[in-house]
ROFIMI-257058 format. One record per residue (C-alpha): residue number from 1; residue in one letter; x, y, z; chain. Coordinates in pm, whole numbers, padded with zeros to 5 digits. Example, Ala and Ser with C-alpha at 12.3 -4.5 7.8 and 13.67 -1.06 7.14 Angstrom:
2
+-----+--------+--------+--------+--------+--------+
! num ! residu !      x !      y !      z ! chaine !
+-----+--------+--------+--------+--------+--------+
!   1 !      A !  01230 ! -00450 !  00780 !      A !
!   2 !      S !  01367 ! -00106 !  00714 !      A !
+-----+--------+--------+--------+--------+--------+
END
This chain:
169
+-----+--------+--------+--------+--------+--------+
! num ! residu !      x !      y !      z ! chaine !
+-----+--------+--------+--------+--------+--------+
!   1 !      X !  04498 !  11643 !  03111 !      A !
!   2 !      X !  04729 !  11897 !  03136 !      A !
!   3 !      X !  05028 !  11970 !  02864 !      A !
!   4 !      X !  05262 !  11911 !  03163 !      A !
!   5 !      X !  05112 !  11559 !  03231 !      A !
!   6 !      X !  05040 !  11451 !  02885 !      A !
!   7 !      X !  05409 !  11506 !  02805 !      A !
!   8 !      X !  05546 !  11323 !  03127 !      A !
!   9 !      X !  05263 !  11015 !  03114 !      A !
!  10 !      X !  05321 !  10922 !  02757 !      A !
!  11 !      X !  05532 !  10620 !  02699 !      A !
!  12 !      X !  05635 !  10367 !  02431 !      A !
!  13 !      X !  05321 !  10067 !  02472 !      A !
!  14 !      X !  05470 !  09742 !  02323 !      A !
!  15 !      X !  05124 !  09554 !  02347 !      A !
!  16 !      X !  04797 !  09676 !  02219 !      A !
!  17 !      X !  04445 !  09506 !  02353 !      A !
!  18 !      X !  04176 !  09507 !  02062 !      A !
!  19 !      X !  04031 !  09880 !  02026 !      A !
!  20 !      X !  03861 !  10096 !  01705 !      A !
!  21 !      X !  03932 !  10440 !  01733 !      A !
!  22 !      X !  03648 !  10656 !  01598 !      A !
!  23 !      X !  03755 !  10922 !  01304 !      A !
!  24 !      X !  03709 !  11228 !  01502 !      A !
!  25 !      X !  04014 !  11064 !  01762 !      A !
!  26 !      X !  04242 !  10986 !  01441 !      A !
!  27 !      X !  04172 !  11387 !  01274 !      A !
!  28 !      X !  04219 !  11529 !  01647 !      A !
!  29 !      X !  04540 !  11334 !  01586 !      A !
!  30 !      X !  04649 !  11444 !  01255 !      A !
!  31 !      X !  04554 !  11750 !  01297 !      A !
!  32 !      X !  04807 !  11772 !  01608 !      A !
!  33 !      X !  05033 !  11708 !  01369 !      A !
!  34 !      X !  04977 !  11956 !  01107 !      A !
!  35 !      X !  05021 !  12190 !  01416 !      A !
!  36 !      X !  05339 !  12129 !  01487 !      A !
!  37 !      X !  05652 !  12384 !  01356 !      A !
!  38 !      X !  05864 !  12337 !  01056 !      A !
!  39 !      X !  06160 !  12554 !  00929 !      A !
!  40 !      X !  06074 !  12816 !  00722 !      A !
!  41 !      X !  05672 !  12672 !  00717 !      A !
!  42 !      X !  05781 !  12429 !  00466 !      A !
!  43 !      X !  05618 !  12168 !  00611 !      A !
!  44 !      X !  05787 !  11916 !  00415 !      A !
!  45 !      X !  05596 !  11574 !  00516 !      A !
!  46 !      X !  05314 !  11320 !  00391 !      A !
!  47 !      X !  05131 !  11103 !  00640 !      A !
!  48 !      X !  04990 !  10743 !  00553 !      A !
!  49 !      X !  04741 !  10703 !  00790 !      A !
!  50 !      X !  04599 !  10279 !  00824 !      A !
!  51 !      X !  04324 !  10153 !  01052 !      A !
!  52 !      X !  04369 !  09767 !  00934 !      A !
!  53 !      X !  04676 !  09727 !  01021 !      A !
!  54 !      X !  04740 !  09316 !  01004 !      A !
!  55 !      X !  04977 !  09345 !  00656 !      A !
!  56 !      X !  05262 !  09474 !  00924 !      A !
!  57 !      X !  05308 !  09155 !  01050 !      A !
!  58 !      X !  05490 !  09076 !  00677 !      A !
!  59 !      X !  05699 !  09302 !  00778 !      A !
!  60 !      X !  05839 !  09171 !  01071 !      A !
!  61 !      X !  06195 !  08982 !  00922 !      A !
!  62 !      X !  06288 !  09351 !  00852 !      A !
!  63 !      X !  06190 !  09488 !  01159 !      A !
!  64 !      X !  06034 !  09267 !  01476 !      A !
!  65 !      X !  05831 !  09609 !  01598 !      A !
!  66 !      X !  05616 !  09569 !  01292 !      A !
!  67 !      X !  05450 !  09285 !  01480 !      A !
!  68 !      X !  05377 !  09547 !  01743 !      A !
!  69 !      X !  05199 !  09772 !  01477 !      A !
!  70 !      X !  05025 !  09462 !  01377 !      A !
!  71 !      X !  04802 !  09484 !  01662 !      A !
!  72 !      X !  04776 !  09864 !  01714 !      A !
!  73 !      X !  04452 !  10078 !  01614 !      A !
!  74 !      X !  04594 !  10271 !  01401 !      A !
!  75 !      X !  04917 !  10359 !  01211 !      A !
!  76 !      X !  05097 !  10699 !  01089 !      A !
!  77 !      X !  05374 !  10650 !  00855 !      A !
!  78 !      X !  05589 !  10991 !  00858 !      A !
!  79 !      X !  05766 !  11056 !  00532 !      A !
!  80 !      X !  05960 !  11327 !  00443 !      A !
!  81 !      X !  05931 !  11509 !  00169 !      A !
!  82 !      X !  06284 !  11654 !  00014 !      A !
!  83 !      X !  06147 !  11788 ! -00245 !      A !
!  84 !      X !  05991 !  12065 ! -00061 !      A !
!  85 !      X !  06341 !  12044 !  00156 !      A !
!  86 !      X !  06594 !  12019 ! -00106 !      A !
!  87 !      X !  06895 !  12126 !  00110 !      A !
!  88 !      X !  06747 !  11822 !  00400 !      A !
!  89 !      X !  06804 !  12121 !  00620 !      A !
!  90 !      X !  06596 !  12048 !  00899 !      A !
!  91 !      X !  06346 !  11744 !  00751 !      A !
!  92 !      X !  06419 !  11488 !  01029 !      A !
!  93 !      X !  06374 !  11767 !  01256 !      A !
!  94 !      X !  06048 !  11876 !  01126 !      A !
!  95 !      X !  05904 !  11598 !  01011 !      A !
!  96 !      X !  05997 !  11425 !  01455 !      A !
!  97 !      X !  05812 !  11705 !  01559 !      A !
!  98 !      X !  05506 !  11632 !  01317 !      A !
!  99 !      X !  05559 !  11277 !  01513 !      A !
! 100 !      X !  05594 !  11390 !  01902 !      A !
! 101 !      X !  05251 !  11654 !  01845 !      A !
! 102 !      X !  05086 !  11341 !  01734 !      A !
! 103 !      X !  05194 !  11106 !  02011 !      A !
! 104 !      X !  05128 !  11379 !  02271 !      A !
! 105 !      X !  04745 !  11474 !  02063 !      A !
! 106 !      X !  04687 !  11068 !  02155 !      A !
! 107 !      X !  04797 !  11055 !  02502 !      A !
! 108 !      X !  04573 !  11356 !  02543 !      A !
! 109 !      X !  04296 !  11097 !  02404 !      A !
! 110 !      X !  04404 !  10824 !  02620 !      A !
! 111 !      X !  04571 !  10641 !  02381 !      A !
! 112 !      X !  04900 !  10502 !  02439 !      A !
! 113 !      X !  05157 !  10453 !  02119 !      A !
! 114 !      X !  05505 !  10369 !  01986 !      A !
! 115 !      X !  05783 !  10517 !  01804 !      A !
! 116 !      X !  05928 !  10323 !  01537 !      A !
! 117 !      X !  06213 !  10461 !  01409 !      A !
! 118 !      X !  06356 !  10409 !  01059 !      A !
! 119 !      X !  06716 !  10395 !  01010 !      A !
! 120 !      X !  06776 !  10543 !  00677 !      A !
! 121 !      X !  06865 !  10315 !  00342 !      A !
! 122 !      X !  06769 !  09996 !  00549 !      A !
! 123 !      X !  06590 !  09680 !  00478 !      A !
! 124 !      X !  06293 !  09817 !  00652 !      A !
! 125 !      X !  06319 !  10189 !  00504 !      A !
! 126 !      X !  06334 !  10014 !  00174 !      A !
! 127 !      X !  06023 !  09836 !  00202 !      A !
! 128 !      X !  05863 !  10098 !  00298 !      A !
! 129 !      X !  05904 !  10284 !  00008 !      A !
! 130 !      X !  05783 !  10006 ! -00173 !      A !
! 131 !      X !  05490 !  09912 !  00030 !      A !
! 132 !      X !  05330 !  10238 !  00007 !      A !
! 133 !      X !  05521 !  10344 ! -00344 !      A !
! 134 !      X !  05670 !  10629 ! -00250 !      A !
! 135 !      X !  05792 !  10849 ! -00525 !      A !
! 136 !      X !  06113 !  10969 ! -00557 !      A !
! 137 !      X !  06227 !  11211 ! -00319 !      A !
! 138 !      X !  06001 !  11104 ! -00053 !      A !
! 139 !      X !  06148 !  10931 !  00223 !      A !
! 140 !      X !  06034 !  10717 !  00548 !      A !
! 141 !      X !  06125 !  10864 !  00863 !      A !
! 142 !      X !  05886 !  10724 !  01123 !      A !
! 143 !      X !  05675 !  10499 !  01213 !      A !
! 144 !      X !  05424 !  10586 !  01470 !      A !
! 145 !      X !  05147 !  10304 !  01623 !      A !
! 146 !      X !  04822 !  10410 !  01866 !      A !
! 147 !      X !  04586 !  10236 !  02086 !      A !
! 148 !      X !  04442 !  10106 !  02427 !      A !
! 149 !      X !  04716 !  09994 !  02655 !      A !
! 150 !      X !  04735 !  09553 !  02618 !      A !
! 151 !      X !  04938 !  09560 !  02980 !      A !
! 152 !      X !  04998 !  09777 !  03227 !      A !
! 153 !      X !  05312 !  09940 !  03245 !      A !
! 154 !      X !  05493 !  10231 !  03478 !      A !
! 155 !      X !  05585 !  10544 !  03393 !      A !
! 156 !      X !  05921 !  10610 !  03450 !      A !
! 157 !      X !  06105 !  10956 !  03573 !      A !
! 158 !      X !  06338 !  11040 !  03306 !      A !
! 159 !      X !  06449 !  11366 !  03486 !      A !
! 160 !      X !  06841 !  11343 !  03548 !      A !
! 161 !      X !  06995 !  11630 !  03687 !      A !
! 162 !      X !  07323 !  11530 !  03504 !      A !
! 163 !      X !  07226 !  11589 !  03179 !      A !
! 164 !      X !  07155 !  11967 !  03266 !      A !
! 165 !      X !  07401 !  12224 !  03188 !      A !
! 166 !      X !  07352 !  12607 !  03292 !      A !
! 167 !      X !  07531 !  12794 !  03088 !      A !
! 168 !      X !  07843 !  12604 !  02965 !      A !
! 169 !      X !  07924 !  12216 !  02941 !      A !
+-----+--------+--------+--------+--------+--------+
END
């Protein structure tokens, strides 16, 4: 698959069928990751990788997707380090392109996935933190899921014409 169709196949997969990926699949994925560009090459992210993924489901009264994760093959929690970013100059930035490598590395694989986003200071970006006891300074930013499609579903053209500017607004 070509970079090309890997970026305009990949979609957000709300069901997951029953799937283990093998370790070579999850590095390929991290390592996708690790390629990705960061201001300055601070790199200022963490990744909590899980295979067994059923304790998401107690997370669900915070955030209903978690019951989505719950079922997925494997999990990446992105977290942001600000201590290697003390300004926050660019750490969402770097740390969502840390997230799209990885969800374009799997699609490559043929594995679908799911963007879970984490409003900052929330219920769910609080237990986070906790869950995984996250010292200070390092903060959830995303929460990414993988694994075999559960139903089919249509990609969508996302193109609009609109939203393109050439040289002024």
């Amino acid at each position: 698959m070509d970079a090309l169709e890997c970026i305009s196949g990949r979609m957000s997969m709300r069901k997951f069928a029953p799937h283990e990926m093998s370790q070579e699949e999850i590095h390929a994925i991290l390592k996708a990751g690790m390629e990705a560009p960061s201001a300055m090459n601070r790199r200022p992210y963490e990744l909590i990788v899980n295979t067994d993924n059923a304790f998401w489901v107690e997370m669900k009264k915070e955030k209903p997707t978690c019951e989505i994760i719950a079922t997925s093959s494997l999990s990446i929690v992105v977290v942001g380090d600000e201590n290697k970013n003390p300004t926050h100059e660019f750490l969402i930035e770097d740390c969502s392109v840390v997230a799209e490598n990885m969800l374009l590395a799997a699609k490559a694989l043929g594995y679908d996935s799911l963007w879970a986003g984490v409003k900052f200071d929330s219920e769910f970006y609080l237990s986070l933190i906790d869950r995984f006891n996250l010292p200070n300074g390092f903060m959830p930013i995303a929460v990414l899921c993988f694994g075999k499609a559960g139903s089919n579903k249509t990609q969508v053209d996302r193109y609009e014409e609109k939203k393109v500017h050439w040289g002024k607004f």
